[in-house]
N, C-alpha and C positions, 0 to 999 in steps of 0.2 A: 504494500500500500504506500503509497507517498503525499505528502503535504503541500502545498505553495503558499507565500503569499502574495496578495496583491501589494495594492499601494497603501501607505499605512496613512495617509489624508482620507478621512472620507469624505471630503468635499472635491473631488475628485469626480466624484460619479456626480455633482451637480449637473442640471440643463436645464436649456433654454426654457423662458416658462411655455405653459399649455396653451394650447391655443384654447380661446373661450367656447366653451359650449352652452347649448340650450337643450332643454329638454321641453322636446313638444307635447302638448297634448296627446293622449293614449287614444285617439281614434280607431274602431276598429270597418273593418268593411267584411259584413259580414258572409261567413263562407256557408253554401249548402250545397248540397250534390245532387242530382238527379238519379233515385236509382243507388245500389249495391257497388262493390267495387267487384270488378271484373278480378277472378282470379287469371295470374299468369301463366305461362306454358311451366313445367318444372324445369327448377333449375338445377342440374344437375352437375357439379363442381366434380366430379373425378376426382384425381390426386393432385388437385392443383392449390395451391395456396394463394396464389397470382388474383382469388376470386374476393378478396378482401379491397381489394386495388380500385374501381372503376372510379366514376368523379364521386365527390368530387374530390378534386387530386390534392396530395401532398399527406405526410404523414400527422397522427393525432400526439398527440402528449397527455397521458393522463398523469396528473400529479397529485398525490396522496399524502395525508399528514401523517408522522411517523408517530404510533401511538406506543404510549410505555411499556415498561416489560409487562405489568399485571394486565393491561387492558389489552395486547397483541394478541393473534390467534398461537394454542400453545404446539409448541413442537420441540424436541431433544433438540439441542446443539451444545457439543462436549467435541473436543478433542481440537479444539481451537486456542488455547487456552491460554497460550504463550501471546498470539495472534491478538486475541481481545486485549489482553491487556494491555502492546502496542497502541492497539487501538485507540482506544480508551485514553489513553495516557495524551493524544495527539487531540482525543474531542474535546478535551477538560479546559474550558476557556479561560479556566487561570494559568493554563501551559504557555510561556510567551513565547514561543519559538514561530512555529510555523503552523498555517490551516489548513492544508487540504492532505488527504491520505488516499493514494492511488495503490486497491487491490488488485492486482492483476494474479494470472495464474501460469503456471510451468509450460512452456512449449502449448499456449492457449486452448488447455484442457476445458471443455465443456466439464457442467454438472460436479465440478471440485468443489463446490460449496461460496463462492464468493458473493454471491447475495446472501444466504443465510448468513454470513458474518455478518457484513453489511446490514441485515437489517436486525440482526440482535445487540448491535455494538451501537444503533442508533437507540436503540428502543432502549436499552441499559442506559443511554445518556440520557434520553428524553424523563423517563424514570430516576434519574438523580437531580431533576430540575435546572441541567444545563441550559436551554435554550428557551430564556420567554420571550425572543422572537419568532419561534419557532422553527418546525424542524418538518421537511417533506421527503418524498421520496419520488421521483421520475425514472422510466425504464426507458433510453434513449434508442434501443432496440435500435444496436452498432448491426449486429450480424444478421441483420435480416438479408432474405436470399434476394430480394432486388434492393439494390443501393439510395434508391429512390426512397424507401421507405425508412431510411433511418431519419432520426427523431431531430434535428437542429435545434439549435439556440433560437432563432425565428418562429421557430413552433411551439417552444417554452414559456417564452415572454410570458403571453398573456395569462396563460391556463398558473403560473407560476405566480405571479403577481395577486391572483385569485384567492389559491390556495394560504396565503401569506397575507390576506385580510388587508386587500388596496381598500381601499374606499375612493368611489369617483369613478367616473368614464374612464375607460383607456383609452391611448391614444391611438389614431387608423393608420399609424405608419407604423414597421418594422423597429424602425428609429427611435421612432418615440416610444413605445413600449419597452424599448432596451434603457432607453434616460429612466425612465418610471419605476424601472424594477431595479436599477440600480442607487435611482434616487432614494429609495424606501427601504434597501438593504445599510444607506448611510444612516437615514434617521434613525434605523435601528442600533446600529454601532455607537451614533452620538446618545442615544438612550442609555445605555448599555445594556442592550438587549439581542445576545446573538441572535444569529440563525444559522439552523443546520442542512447545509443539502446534500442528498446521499443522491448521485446521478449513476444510476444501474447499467451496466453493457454499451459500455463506452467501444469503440472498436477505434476514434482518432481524436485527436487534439481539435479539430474544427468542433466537433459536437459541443465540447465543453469551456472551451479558451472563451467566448463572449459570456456563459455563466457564472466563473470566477465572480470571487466577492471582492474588493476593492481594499476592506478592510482587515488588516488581522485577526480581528475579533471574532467573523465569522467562522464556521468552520465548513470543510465541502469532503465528504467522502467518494470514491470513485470507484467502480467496479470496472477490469476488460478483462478479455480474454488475452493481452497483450500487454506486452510495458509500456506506458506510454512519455513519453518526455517530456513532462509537462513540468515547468519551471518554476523550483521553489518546494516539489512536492516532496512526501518523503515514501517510497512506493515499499511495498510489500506483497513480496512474490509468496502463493500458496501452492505448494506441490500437496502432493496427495495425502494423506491423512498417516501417521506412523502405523504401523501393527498395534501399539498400544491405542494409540487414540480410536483405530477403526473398531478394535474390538470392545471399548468403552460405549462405543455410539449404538452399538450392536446392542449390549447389555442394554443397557439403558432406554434407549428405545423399546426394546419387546420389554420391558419391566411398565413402559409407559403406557404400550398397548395391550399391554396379557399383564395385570399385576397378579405376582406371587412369581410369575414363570421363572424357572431356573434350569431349564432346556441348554442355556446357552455354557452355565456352570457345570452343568452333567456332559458334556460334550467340548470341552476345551479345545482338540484339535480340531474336530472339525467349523466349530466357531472361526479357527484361525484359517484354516485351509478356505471359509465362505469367505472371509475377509479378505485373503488374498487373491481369490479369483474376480471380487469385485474391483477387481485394483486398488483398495483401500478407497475409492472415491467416497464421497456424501449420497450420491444420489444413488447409487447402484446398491450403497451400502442402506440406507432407508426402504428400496422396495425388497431387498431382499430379506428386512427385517420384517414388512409386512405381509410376507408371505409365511412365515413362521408364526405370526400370530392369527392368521387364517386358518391354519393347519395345526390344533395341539398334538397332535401324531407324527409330526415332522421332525425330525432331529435336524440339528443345523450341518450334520456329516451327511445327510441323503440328498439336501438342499444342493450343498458345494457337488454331489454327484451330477445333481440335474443342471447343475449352473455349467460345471466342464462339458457335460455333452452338447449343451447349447451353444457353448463357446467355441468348441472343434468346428459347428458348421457355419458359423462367423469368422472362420482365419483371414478371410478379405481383410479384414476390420484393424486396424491396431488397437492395443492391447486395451486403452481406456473406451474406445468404444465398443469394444467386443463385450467389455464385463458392463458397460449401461445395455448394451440391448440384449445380449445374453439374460440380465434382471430382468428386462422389458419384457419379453416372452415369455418365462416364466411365470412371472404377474397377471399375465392376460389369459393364459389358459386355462390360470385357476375360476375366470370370473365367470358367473350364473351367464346365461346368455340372454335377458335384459340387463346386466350390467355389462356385457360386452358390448353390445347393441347402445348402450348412450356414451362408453366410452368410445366407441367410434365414430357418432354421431356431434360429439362436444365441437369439432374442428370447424364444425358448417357455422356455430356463432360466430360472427362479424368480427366481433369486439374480443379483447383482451384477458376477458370473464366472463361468467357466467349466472344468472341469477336464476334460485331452484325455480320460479315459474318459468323462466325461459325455457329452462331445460326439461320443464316436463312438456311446453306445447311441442320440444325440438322431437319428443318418444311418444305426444300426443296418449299424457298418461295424466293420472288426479297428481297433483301438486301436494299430496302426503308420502304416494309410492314412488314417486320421484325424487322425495327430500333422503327419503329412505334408500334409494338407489345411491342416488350422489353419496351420500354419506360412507355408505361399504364402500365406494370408488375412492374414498379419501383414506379409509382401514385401510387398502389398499396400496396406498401411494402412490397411485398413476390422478390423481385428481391435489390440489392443496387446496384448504382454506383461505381465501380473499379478504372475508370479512363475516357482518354478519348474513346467512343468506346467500353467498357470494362464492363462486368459486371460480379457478383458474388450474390450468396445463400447465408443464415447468415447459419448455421451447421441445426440447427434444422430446418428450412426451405427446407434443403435438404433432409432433412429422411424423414419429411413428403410428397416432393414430389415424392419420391422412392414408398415409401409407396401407394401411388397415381397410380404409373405408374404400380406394380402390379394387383391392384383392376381394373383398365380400362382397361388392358390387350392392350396396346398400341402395334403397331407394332415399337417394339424398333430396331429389327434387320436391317431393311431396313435404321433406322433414324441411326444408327450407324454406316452403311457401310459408308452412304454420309458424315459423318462426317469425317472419320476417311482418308476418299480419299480427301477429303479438306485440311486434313493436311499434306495430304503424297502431294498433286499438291502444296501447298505453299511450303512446307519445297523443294521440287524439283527446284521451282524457285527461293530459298533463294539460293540452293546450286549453280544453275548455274550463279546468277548474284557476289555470293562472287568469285567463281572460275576464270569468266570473268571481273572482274568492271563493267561490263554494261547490262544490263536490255536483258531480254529474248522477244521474237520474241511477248508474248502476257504479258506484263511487270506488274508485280504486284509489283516488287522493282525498282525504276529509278538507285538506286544507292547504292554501297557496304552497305553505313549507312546506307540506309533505309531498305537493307537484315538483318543486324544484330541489326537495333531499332526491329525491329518484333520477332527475334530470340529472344532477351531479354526478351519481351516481353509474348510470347508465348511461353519460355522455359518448363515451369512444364506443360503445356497442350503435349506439343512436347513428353519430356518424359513419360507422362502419356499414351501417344496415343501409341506407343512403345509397355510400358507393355500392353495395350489392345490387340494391333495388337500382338504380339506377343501369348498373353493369346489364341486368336482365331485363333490360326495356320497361321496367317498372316506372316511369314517369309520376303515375299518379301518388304510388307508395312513398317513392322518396321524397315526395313534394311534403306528404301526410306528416312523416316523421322531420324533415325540415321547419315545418309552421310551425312544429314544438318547440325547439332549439332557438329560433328565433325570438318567440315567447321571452324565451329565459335570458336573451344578450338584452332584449329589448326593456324585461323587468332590471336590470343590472346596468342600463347604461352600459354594456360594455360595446362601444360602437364598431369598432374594427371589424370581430364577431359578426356582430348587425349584422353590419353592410355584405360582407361576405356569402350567410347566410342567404340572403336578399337574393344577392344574385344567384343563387344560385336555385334558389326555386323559384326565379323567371325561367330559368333553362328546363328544370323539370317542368316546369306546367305547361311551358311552350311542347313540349315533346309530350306532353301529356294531352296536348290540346284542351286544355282548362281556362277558359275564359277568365273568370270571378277568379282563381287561383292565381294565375299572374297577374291580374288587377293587384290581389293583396299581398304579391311579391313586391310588383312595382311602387307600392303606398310604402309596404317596409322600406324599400329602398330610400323611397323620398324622405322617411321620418328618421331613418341611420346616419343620413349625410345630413338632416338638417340638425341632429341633436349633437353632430360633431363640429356643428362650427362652421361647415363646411356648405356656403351659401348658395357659390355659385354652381354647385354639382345638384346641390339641393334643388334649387327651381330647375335646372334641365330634368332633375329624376319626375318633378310636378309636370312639367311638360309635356313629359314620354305618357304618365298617367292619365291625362286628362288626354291626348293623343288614343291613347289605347281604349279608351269609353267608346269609340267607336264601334269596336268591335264585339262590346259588351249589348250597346245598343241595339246592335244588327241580331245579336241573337235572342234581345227580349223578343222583336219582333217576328223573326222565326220560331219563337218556341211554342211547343203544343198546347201545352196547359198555359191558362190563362194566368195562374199561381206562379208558373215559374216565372213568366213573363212581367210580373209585377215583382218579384224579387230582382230577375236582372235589372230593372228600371231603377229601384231602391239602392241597389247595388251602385250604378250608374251614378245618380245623385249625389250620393255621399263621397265618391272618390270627386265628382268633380265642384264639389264644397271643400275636400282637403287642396284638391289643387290650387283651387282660389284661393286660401287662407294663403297660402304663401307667394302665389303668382299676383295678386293685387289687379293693379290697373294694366300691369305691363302688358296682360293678353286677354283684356278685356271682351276682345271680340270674339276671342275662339271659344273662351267660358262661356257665352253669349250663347253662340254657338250650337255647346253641346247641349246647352238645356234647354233649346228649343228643338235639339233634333230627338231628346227624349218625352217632352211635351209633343212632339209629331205620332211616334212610336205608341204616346199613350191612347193620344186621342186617334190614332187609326186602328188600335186593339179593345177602344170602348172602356178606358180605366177610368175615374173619376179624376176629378179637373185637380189634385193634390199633387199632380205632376205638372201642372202648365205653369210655363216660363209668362210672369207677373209682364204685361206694356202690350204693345201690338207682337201678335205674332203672325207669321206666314202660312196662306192658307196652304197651302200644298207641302210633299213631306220631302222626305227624307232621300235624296239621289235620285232614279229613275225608279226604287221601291215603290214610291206612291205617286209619279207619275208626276214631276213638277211640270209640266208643261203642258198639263192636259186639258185644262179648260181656256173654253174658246174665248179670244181676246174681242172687245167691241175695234170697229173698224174706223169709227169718225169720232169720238171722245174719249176724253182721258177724264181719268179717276181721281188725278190730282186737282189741287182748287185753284183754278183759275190766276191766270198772271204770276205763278208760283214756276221755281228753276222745275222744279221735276215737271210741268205742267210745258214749258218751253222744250226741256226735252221728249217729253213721251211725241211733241209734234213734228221733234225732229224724227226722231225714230221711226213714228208711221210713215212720215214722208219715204224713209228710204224703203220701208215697207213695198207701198203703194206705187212709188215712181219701178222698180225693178221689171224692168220685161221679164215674160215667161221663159224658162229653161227652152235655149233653142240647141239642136244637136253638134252645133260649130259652131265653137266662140270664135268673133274677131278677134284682132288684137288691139282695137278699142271700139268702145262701146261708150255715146257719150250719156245716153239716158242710166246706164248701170253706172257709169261716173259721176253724174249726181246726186243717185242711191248714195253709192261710197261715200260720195263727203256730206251727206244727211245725217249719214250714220254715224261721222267721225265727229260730225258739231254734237248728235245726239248723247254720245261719249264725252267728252271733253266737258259736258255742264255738271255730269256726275263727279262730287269730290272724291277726292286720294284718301280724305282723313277720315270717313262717318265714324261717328257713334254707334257701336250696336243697335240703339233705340232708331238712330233714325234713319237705316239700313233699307226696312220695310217701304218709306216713301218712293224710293227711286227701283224698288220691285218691279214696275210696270213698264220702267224704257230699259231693264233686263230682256226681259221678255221677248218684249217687241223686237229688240236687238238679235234674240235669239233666232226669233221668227225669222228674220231678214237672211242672217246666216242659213237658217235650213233651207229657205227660198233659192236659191242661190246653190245650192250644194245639189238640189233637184236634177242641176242638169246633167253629173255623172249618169244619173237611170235613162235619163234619155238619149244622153250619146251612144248608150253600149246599144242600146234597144233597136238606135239607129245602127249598128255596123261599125268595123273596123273605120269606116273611111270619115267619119263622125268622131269615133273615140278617141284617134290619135290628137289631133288641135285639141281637145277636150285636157287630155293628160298634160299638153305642151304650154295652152295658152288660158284655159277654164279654169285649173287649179291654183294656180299663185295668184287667181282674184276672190276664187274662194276662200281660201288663206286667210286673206286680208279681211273677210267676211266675218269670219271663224275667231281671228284674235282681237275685234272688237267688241263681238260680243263675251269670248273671256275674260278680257279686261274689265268689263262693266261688272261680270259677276267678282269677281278677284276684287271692286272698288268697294262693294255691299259685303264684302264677306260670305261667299257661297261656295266651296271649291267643290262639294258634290258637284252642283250645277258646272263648274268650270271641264271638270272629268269629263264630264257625259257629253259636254259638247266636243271636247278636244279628242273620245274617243270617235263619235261620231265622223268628226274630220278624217281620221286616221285610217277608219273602216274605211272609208270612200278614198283614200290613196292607194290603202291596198287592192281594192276592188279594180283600180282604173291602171295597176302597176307602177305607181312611182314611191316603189317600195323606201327608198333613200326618204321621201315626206313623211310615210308612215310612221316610218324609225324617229324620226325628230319627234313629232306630234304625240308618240305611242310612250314616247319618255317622256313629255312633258305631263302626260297622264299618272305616270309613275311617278313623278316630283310629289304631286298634288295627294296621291293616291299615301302616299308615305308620310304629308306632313299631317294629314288627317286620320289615320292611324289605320286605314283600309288596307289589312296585309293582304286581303283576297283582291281586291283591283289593283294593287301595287303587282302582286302575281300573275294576272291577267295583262298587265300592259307590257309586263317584259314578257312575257310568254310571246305575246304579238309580236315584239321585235325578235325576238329568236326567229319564229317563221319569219318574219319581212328577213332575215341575215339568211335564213336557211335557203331563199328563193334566190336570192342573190349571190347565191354558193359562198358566203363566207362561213364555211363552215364552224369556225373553230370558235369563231362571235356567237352564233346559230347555238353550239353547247354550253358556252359560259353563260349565256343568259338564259338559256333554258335551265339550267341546273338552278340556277338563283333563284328562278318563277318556281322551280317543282318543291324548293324548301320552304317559301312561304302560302303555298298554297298546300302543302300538304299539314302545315301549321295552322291553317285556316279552315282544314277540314274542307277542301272542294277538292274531290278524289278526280271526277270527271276533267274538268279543268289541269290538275296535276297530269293525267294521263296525254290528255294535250301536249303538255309541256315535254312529255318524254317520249312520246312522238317523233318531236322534232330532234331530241337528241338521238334518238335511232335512226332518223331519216339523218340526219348529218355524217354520224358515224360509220355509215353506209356507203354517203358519198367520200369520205375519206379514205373508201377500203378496211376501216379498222372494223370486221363483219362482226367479231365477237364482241364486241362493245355492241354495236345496232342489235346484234341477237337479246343481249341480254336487257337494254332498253326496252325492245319491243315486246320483250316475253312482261316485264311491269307493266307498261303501257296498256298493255293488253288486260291484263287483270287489275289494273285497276278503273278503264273504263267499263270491264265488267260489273264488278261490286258497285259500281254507279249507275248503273244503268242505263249509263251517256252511248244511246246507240249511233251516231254520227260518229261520237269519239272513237267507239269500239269498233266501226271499219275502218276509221282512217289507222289505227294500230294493228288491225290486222292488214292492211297491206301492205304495212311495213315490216312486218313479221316475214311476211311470205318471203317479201327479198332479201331481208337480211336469211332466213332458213335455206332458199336457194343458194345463196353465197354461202355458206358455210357448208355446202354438201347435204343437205336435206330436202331434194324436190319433192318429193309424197308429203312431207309436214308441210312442204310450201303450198303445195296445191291443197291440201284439206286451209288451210288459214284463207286462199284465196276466194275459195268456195261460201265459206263463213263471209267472208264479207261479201260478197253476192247479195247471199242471202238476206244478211241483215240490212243489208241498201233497201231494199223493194220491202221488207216490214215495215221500214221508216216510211216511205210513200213519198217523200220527197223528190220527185222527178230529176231535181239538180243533182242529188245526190247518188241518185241511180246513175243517171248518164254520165257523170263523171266517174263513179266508180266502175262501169262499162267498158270504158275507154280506157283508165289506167289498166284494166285487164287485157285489154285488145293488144294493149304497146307491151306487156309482159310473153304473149301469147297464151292465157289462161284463155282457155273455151266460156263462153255465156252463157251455156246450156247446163 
């Protein structure tokens, strides 16, 4: 073991002050679900350990107070004794020399016992009233099998700071959390009031060099399996246990588990002959102890037989792992076969421990036959004691039971759904009883502290189960057990935490497709960064919020029941009341806004008027939903009061209205009565102000309109050039379209001056459709993106996916293929976030048809085989022939003519179901040019 010190100032570790926080208002937005949770396919983890891992990423720190010797869980430890009292001597904070003691062990023997020192030499200090700063414990889990997962100084801070009773937010940078925790380790020293940190399975100096204590006073114990060079320390190296001490731990131990036994005194050599083939280790030397007190029939001579035969067919091994697993098998053959059955099943928990409920849902058994299970598993010594209720694996006990649960081929997936919904119904009741202070309808918490002792408690399990659920396409699980955990940063101010949490069940709910879920992702978000001080992230996180009501809105109005539909709308409300508490005047219009596109929504669903936005509101609703252009406009008076600007423009506006000739099949290349129109149109524009007021938005409604009108007028004549022929269409494309244009961005601009971008979408897609139609796919593209601007800042991820979907095909026509899949890829992630499958399939269409023209066939294969099944599950029968002809060609390219001809067949077929003639006769013809038959 070895000691360091730091700097002996501890004003040293001062910094910079905090930056000021606020703590908002506890608004909640409240969550309901439609419906049961979907259970998942099984998960079924094999021999893999890799399955703790998924997001969210980076490794957990659990950090534990070191509780005294009487109040520890009890277990032998004897033949250290020289060891301790180094120890010991090093923790005694009136020893002025030096603080930290780094155990390491021989040639970085596993299972020599260097935590059991470690936490008996804490527990005997904590027990003499060394440390009334206190005294923790962290397992930095150095030798974990991916390097990724070991434990840093970065992932200490906080969880560290916690345990050590901060009072206050922490701070949301790395940085700061390092100033905070070192600043609170000074105040303690100038108190004088140590602290003890024992940091478990160190494997380098990076894990531990930023946790050093600054001052002498503190002390730091260090477990590796290595020496490690750390400066100042005073290390001591543990080799194996003497013949005397092994056979001490032997006695004493089975005295501890079988009192009276005297097995070990009636058989002295073979006592010494078990001991030797354990390698005198700790660990190998405790289950072999507990195999003797399982067995009163056992001599410790018949043991040391069965241990040598186990060991001859481990000669692979050297000699300190041959005598751990040689004990290890021994140990498990003795056990009932439900107790072999949960010790191989222990490994599927997530987390670090075990709690006896967990582990009875993990054997799906009553939580007394379970306590009862666990318990002989710890007789045993393949299981230790955690706490109370609490249990844990030593490392290598857990590979081998991994190891285990591949060979038996266990049914893990089933044992891991029930686990994994155990924590997502805890963490659910943890959430409802922190939200409420009092206890749910079927109460597993009576009271806040007893929601957040279990939180504490089962945090790295909590986390753990996250990354599972998440690993396993579990979106909705991990989002369930997330809302807990946030719960508890959000009760604690701890924002860092928060914010983290935050984001990261926007991720899950986005893949969960959870509307109201990421709503009250994005609300944590905004209330994390605004309790940190942190303003200006604050109102964008209120931004993105109030943004995203859109699409909360969209689905009251799609929803079946009337109930849900009135919850999404309450829902709606209330996020976009937290956005305005913080957003103010600044986005006046677009709060404006929402709560008239939810006053639309209500009054088109029949709700009572406790939703309608207070002043004039707009008669028509919501985007092309309720048809804002559908009632017919008077043709010779306006609405406005006389000698009033809105009253001069609506007359400019009819003007251009009424001056536009009829759509004729060839445009000139001028037209002076249509250049009239135009600058009608543009005096009509020009009287509507830049600045309105939400309120008086509504006046100048009517020379929108009109404007609009004028534009579709004007856009009439693409139908009649094609109608007319090739020799019409071309002038139409050449000279018709850039006056339409000009048509088109006047009347968006007027809606853009009112604040309308529905209304501006729908025309701009309107345009877009009509470039595509007439081929001047290059306008499309412009136009089709400017739909996506619009589509994005109003929060519509399904027309943001639709408009790039349209430029991928305008790219795909134009044979840029490679544009054709970047933007299709982008459409098919938010539209499948958006839940419009049909649409999605579109999208991957186009990457099959690109991929196709690239020659890369196995790519187009594998697009069109999705494509295809998901305009199936939709229903989208246009969709699902235009992916089966893409099918057909990417399957001929790849050597599949018979699958190509059955795909070509299918869309035949499905063309003439649809009845749409258009889509017959093109589907006809792209088969003519393949050479597929029609019959």
């Amino acid at each position: 073991m070895g000691v360091s010190e730091g700097a002996e100032d501890p004003s040293h570790s001062a910094a910079p002050g905090m930056m000021s926080t606020v703590h908002p208002p506890r608004v909640r937005l409240e969550a309901f679900a439609a419906g049961g949770r979907a259970m998942q396919a099984a998960r079924d983890l094999y021999v893999s350990e890799t399955h703790h891992h998924g997001r969210p990423a980076g490794p957990l720190a659990v950090v534990e107070p070191v509780l005294p010797t009487d109040e520890a869980a009890a277990e032998v430890f004897v033949g250290r004794s020289a060891e301790t009292r180094d120890v010991l001597a090093v923790l005694d904070p009136t020893h002025g020399a030096t603080g930290m003691v780094v155990a390491s062990s021989v040639a970085g023997l596993a299972g020599i016992g260097k935590t059991a020192l470690a936490r008996s030499c804490a527990a005997e200090a904590v027990a003499r009233g060394w440390y009334a700063g206190g005294a923790v414990f962290v397992d930095l889990d150095g030798y974990a099998p991916d390097p990724t997962d070991q434990v840093m100084p970065e992932h200490v801070f906080a969880p560290m700071l916690h345990a050590l009773g901060h009072q206050g937010p922490l701070d949301a940078s790395v940085a700061g959390q390092a100033a905070q925790y070192h600043r609170l380790l000074a105040e303690r020293a100038a108190e004088r009031r140590p602290v003890l940190l024992v940091l478990d399975n160190a494997s380098s100096s990076a894990q531990i060099a930023d946790l050093m204590p600054r001052s002498r006073m503190h002390r730091t114990l260090i477990t590796s399996r290595h020496t490690l060079a750390t400066r100042g320390s005073r290390t001591l190296e543990l080799g194996t246990l003497t013949p005397v001490g092994a056979r001490a731990l032997v006695e004493e131990q089975l005295v501890f588990l079988s009192p009276d036994d005297n097995r070990t005194r009636l058989d002295v050599q073979g006592t010494e002959r078990l001991c030797h083939l354990c390698g005198h280790l700790p660990l190998a030397l405790h289950i072999a102890t507990a195999l003797l007190a399982r067995d009163p029939d056992l001599t410790p001579g018949a043991l040391a037989d069965e241990l040598a035969r186990a060991q001859h067919r481990l000669d692979v091994l050297d000699d300190g792992e041959r005598a751990v697993r040689a004990a290890f098998e021994l140990s498990y053959r003795r056990l009932a076969p439900d107790q072999a059955l949960l010790f191989r099943l222990m490994p599927l928990n997530p987390g670090p421990h075990i709690a006896t409920d967990a582990a009875a849902r993990l054997i799906d058994r009553a939580e007394d036959e379970a306590a009862r299970l666990i318990r002989e598993l710890a007789r045993a010594h393949v299981v230790e004691r955690a706490g109370t209720g609490v249990w844990r694996q030593h490392d290598l006990m857990r590979a081998y039971a991994i190891e285990l649960l591949g060979r038996e081929r266990d049914a893990q997936g089933e044992a891991s759904n029930r686990l994994i919904e155990h924590y997502i119904a805890m963490a659910a009741a943890a959430l409802s009883t922190l939200n409420t202070g009092t206890a749910t309808a079927s109460p597993a918490f009576r009271t806040a502290e007893e929601a957040l002792a279990w939180c504490d408690r089962e945090q790295s399990n909590l986390q753990a189960a996250i990354s599972m659920a998440a690993t396993f396409g579990d979106g909705d699980g991990a989002l369930r057990i997330q809302e807990a955990l946030i719960a508890v940063y959000a009760h604690r101010h701890q924002t860092a935490e928060w914010e983290a949490a935050a984001r990261s069940a926007v991720l899950f709910a986005r893949e969960a497709k959870d509307h109201p879920g990421r709503s009250r992702a994005l609300h944590e978000l905004m209330l994390a960064l605004e309790s940190a001080g942190r303003r200006e992230e604050a109102l964008a996180a209120a931004e993105d919020l109030l943004r995203f009501q859109y699409m909360i809105i969209m689905a009251a109005l799609q929803a079946k029941r009337i109930g849900e539909c009135r919850q999404l709308l309450e829902h709606a409300r209330a996020a976009v009341a937290e956005s305005q508490r913080l957003l103010g005047e600044d986005k006046r219009r677009f709060v404006h806004m929402r709560r008239e596109d939810i006053a639309r929504v209500a009054n088109a669903r029949g709700l009572d008027e406790s939703f309608q936005e207070p002043g004039p509101r707009p008669a028509r609703g919501l985007d092309e939903i309720l048809q804002e252009y559908g009632a017919p406009l008077r043709a010779d008076a306006s609405t406005a009061p006389p000698g009033s600007p809105q009253a001069e423009a609506a007359a400019w506006a009819r003007k251009a209205l009424t001056r536009l000739p009829p759509a004729r099949p060839q445009a000139s290349d001028f037209d002076p009565v249509a250049a009239d129109a135009r600058k009608a149109a543009q005096r009509a524009l020009a009287l509507i102000p830049e600045d309105l007021a939400p309120e008086e938005a509504e006046n100048w409604r009517e020379v929108c309109e009109l404007l609009a009108r004028y534009a579709a007028k004007r856009l009439a004549g693409g139908a009649t050039a094609r109608s007319a022929g090739r020799f019409a269409e071309v002038p139409w494309t050449g000279r018709g379209l850039p006056q339409v244009a000009t048509a088109y961005d006047i009347a968006v601009r007027a809606y853009e001056r009112i604040g309308e971008p529905a209304a501006q979408a729908r025309l701009l897609t309107d345009f877009a459709r009509e470039c595509f139609q007439s081929g001047d796919y290059t306008r499309a593209i412009r136009y089709q993106g400017q739909v996506a601007d619009v589509a994005m800042a109003i929060g519509d991820e399904a027309g943001h996916g639709e408009a790039l979907s349209a430029i991928a095909h305008a790219h795909l026509l134009l044979k840029n293929h490679e544009k054709a899949v970047r933007f299709a890829e982008r459409a098919l992630t938010l539209l499948t976030y958006a839940n419009r499958p049909g649409a999605a399939s579109r999208a991957l269409t186009t990457v099959a048809n690109a991929r196709h023209g690239q020659n890369r066939h196995a790519e187009a294969l594998s697009a069109a085989l999705n494509a295809e099944a998901l305009a199936r599950s939709a229903n989208d029968l246009p969709g699902h022939v235009a992916a089966l002809l893409v099918l057909g060609l990417a399957q001929r390219a790849t050597g599949s003519a018979e699958d190509a001809s059955r795909s070509w067949r299918a869309a035949l077929l499905t063309s003439r179901r649809v009845g749409d003639p258009y889509l017959t006769r093109e589907t006809a013809a792209f088969l003519t040019s393949v050479g597929h038959p029609l019959t």
